[in-house]
C-alpha positions in Angstrom: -76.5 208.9 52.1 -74.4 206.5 53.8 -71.5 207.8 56.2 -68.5 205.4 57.7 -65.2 206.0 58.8 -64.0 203.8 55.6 -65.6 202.6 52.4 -64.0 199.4 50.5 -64.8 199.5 46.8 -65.0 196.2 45.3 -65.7 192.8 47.1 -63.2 190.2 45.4 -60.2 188.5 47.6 -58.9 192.1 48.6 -61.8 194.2 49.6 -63.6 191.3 51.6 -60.6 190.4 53.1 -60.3 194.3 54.2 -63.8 194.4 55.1 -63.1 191.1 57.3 -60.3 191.9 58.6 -61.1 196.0 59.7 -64.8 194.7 60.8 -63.4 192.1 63.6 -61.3 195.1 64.6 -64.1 197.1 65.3 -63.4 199.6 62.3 -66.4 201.2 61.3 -66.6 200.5 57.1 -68.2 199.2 54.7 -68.3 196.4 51.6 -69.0 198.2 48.3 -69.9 195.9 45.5 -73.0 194.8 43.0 -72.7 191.0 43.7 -74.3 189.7 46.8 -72.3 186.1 46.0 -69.2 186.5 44.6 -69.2 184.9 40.9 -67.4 181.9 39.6 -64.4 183.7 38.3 -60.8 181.8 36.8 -58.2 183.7 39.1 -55.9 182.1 42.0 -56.4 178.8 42.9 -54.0 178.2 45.6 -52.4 179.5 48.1 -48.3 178.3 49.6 -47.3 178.6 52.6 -45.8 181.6 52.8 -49.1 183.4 51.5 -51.0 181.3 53.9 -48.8 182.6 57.1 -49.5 186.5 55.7 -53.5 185.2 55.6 -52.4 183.8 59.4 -51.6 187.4 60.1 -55.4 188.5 59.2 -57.1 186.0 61.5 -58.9 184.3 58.4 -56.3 181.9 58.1 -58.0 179.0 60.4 -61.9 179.8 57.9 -59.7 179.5 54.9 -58.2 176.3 56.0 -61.4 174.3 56.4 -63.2 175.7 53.1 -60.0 174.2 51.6 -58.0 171.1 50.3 -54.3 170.2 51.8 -51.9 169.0 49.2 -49.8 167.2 51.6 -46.7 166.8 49.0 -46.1 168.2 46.1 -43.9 166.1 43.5 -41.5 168.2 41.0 -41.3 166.9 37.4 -39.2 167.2 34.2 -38.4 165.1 31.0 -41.2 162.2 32.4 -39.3 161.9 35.6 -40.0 163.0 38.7 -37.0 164.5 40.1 -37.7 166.1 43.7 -40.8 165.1 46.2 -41.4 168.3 48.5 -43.1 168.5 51.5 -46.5 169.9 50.6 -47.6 173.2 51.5 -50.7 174.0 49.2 -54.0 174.8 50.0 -56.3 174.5 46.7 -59.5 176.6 46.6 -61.4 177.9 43.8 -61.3 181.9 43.7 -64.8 182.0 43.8 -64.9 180.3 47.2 -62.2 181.6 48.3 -63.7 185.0 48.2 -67.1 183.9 49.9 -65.6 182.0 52.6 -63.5 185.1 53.4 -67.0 187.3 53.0 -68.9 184.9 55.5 -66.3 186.1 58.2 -67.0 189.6 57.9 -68.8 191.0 60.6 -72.8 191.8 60.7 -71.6 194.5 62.2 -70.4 196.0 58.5 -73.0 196.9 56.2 -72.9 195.5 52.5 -74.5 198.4 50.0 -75.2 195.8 47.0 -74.0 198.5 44.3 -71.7 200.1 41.8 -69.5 202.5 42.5 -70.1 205.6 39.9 -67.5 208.6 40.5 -65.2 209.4 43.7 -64.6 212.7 44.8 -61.5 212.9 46.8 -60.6 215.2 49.7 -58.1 216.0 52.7 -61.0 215.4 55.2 -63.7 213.6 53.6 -64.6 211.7 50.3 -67.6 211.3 48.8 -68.5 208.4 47.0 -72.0 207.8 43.8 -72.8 205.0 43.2 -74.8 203.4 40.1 -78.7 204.9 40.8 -77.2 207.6 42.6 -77.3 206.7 46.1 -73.8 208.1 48.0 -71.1 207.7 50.2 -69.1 209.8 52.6 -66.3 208.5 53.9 -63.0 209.7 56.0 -61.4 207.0 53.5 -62.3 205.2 50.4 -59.8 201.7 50.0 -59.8 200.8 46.0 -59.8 197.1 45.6 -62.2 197.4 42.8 -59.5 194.5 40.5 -59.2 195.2 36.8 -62.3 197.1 36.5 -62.2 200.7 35.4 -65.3 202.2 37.0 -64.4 205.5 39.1 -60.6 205.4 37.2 -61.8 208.4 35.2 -63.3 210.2 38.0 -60.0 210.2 39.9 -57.7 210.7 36.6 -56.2 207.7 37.3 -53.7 206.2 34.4 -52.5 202.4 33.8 -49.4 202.2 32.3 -48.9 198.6 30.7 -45.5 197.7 31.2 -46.0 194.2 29.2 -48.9 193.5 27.0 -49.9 190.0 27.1 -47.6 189.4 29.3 -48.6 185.5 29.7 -51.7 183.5 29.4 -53.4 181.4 32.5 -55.3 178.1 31.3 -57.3 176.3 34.0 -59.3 173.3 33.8 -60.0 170.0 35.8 -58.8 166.4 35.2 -60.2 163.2 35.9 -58.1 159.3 35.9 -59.8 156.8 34.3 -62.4 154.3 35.9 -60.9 152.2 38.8 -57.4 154.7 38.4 -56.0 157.4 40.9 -53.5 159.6 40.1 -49.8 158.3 41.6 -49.1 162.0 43.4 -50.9 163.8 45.8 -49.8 167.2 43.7 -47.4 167.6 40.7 -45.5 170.6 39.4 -44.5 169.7 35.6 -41.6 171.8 33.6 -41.3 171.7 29.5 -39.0 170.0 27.9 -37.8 172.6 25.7 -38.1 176.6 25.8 -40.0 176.3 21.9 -43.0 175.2 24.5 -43.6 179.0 25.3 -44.7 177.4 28.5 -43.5 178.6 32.2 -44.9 175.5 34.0 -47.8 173.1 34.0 -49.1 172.7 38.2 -51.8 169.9 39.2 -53.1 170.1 42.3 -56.2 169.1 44.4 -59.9 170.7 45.1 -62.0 168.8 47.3 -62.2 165.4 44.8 -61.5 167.2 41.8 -57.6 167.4 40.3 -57.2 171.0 39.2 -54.6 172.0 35.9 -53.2 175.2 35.9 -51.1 175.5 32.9 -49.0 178.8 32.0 -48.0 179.9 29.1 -46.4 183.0 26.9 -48.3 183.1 23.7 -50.2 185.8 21.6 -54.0 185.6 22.5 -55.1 185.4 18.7 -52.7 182.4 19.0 -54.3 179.4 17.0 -52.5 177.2 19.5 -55.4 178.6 22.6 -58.1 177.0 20.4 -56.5 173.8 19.8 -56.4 174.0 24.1 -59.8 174.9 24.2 -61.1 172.3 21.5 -58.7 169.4 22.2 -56.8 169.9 25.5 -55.3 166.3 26.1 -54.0 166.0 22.4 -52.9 169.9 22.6 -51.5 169.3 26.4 -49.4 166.2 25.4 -48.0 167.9 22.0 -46.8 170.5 24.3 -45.3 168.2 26.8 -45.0 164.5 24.9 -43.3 163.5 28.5 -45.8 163.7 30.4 -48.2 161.4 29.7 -46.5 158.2 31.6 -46.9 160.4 34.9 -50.7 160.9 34.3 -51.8 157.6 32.6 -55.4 158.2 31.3 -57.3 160.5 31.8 -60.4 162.8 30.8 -60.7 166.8 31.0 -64.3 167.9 33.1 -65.8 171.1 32.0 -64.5 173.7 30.3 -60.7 175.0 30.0 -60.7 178.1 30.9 -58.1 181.0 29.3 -57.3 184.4 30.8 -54.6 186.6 29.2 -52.6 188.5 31.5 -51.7 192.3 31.3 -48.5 193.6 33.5 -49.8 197.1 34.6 -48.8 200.3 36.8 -51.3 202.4 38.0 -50.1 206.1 37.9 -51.7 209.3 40.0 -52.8 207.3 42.8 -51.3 209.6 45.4 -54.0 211.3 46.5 -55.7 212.1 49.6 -58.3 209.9 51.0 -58.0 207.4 48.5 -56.0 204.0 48.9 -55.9 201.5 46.1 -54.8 197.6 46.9 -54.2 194.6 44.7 -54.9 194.4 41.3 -56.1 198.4 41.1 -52.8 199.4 41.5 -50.7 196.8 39.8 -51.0 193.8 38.6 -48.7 190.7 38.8 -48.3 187.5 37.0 -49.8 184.0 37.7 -47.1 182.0 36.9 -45.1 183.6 38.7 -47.0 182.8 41.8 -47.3 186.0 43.6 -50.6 187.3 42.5 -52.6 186.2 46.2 -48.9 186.9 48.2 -49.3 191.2 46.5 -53.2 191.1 47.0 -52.6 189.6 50.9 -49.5 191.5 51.9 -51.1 194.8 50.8 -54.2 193.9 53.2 -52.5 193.1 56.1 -49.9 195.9 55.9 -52.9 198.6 55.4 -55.5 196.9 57.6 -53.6 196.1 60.7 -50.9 199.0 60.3 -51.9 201.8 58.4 -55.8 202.2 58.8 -56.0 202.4 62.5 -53.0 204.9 62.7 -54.6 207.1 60.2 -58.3 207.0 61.9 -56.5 208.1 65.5 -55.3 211.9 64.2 -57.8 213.9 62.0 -57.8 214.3 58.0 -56.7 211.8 55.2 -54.2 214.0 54.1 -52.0 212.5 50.7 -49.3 212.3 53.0 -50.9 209.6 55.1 -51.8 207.5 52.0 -48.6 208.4 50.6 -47.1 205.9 54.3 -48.7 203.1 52.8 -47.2 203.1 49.4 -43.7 204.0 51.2 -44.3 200.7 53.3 -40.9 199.0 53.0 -42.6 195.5 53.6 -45.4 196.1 50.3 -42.6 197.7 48.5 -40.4 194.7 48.8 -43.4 192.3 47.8 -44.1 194.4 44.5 -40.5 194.3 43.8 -40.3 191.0 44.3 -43.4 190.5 42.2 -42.3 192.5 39.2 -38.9 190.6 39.4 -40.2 187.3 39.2 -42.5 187.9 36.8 -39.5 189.2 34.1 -37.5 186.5 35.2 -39.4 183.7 34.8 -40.9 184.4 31.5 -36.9 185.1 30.4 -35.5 181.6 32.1 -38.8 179.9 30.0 -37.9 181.2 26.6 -34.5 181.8 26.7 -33.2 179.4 23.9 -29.5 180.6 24.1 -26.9 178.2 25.0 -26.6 180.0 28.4 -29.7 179.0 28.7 -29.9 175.7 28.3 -27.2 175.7 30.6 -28.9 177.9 33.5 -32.1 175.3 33.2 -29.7 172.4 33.1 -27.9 173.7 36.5 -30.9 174.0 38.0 -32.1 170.8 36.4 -29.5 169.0 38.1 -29.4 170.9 41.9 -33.6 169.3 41.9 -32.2 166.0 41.5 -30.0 166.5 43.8 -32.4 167.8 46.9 -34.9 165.5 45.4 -31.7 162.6 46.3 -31.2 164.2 49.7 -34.7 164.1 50.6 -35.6 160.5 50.0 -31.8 159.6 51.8 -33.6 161.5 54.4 -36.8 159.7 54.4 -35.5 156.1 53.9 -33.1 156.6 56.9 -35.6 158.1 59.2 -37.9 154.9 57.9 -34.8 152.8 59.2 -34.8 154.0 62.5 -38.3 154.1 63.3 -38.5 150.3 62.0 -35.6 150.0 64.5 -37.3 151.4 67.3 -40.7 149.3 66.8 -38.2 146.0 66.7 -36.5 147.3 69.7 -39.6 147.9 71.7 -41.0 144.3 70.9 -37.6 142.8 71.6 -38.0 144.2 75.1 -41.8 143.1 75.5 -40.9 139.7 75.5 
């Protein structure tokens, strides 16, 4: 028998970010989950800046940072030319690393029970917790950041409601230039030509030396097409976007592409007492989109440095302290947002109406126009700073 104040089920970016983050507060919990090393696993990739500032709010911001690679710019393409160059704000880090740099930060203070989590057993004061071999838990409160797994679901008559069944498809896999070549941008964020692409957006990026391709797309998984990526990526790739090629030049895939269908899900019954779930337990959200990491981060911070150490100063773990964190107008903004974007973009990609083509020409035509501004910005600022350096050796001599 094990006994803490609180009992995080499931170690990916979630649950070791809770156990981090509640074990440098001096939270008494601990880290639930059957893999010592967290597992190569195809998920986020990256994180912006606005998810990097909510990490900021954690304190595993600065460990993140140096485990990861800056993209320093990030160029914005369409029809083969690049229309915008934006300031970068990108930190690229596989998920797998991403998760055991966050785990290294935890405290040795918080115990890790190497195990499965079997059943829960909720309750208005205590909750107790079997695992796999039938060791147990108790707990004042049991965080479920236990991803798209189902274990202990049935046990707490939990129901997902998919709310869009294949809702798009994630394809990752790693790019290399020729010998003797380099890639012209330090990052690149590519658009299809045409809405008969089924494709949302194709985003290179940097890992350490490796150039990572995250391509998204809305397409059956028995699709015939997903083989053709998997068999013949560059032939399959360039087919999909025939403009593309002048802004790589050559180039070979490394490894493997890998291919994860997404689900849109709600999680229904999870008001209960004792029992918080976070992340992808209680909904999920889609990649393309961008907002997987900002709903898995937001929901951390808001429980970890708001909700959990209000709830441990009064007795019980009634529902209707649980019930604070799903009310919390700051998550339920983010999951609104999430959900929105999510429809939206997969409507703006597909959307073959002459409304629009007209929308995606607008919008077309306002990144050409920033991408103008920027660069009148840049050569201007050049100008003046090639005026100051002549000024200053004008008045050496």
């Amino acid at each position: 028998m094990h006994t803490t104040d609180v009992a995080i089920v499931g170690g990916g970016l979630g649950g070791s970010l809770a156990a981090a983050v509640l074990g440098r507060a001096g939270v008494n919990c601990a880290l639930v989950d059957p893999r010592e090393t967290y597992p190569e696993d195809f998920r986020c990739e990256k994180l912006d800046g606005p998810q990097t500032a909510i990490l900021q709010k954690t304190g595993l911001a600065d460990a993140v940072r140096r485990a990861s690679t800056f993209d320093g710019a990030c160029w914005i393409a369409r029809l083969g030319r690049v229309i915008e160059k934006k300031p970068g704000d990108q930190l690229g880090i596989f998920y797998a690393d991403l998760v055991n740099t966050i785990r290294r930060e935890i405290p040795a203070s918080v115990p890790f029970i190497r195990a499965k989590a079997q059943s829960i057993v909720p309750g208005a004061e205590r909750q107790a917790i079997t695992l796999v071999g039938g060791e147990r838990i108790d707990a004042r409160l049991v965080v479920l950041a236990n991803g798209l797994s189902v274990s202990v679901r049935d046990s707490l008559r939990l129901k997902r409601e998919i709310v869009s069944r294949r809702h798009s498809v994630a394809i990752g896999f790693t790019i290399k230039p020729s010998a003797g070549r380099q890639f012209s941008f330090p990052a690149l964020t590519y658009y299809p030509e045409w809405p008969t692409a089924k494709a949302a957006l194709l985003t290179l990026f940097p890992i350490g030396a490796a150039m990572r391709a995250n391509l998204f797309v809305y397409r059956e998984f028995e699709d015939p097409w997903l083989q053709q990526m998997r068999t013949d990526p560059l032939g399959t790739l360039f087919a999909l976007m025939p403009n593309l090629r002048p802004l790589l030049g050559d180039f070979s895939v490394e490894g493997r592409v890998e291919i994860r269908p997404i689900d849109l899900y709600v999680t229904h019954g999870h008001r209960q007492p004792g029992v918080v779930l976070i992340g992808d337990a209680f909904a999920t959200s889609c990649p393309a989109a961008g907002t997987g990491a900002l709903k898995v981060l937001t929901d951390v911070e808001r429980l970890c440095n708001h909700h959990v150490p209000q709830w441990l100063q009064t007795p019980g773990m009634a529902e209707a302290k649980i019930a604070a964190f799903y009310g919390d107008p700051v998550k339920q903004a983010c999951d609104d947002f999430a959900a929105r974007k999510a429809v939206c973009l997969k409507a703006f990609s597909l959307d073959a109406t002459l409304a629009g083509h007209a929308y995606r020409l607008v919008r077309f035509v306002g990144q050409v126009g920033r991408g103008a501004l920027r660069a009148a910005r840049r050569s201007a600022a050049g100008a003046v700073a090639a005026q100051g350096v002549e000024n200053a050796l004008a008045g050496s001599q």
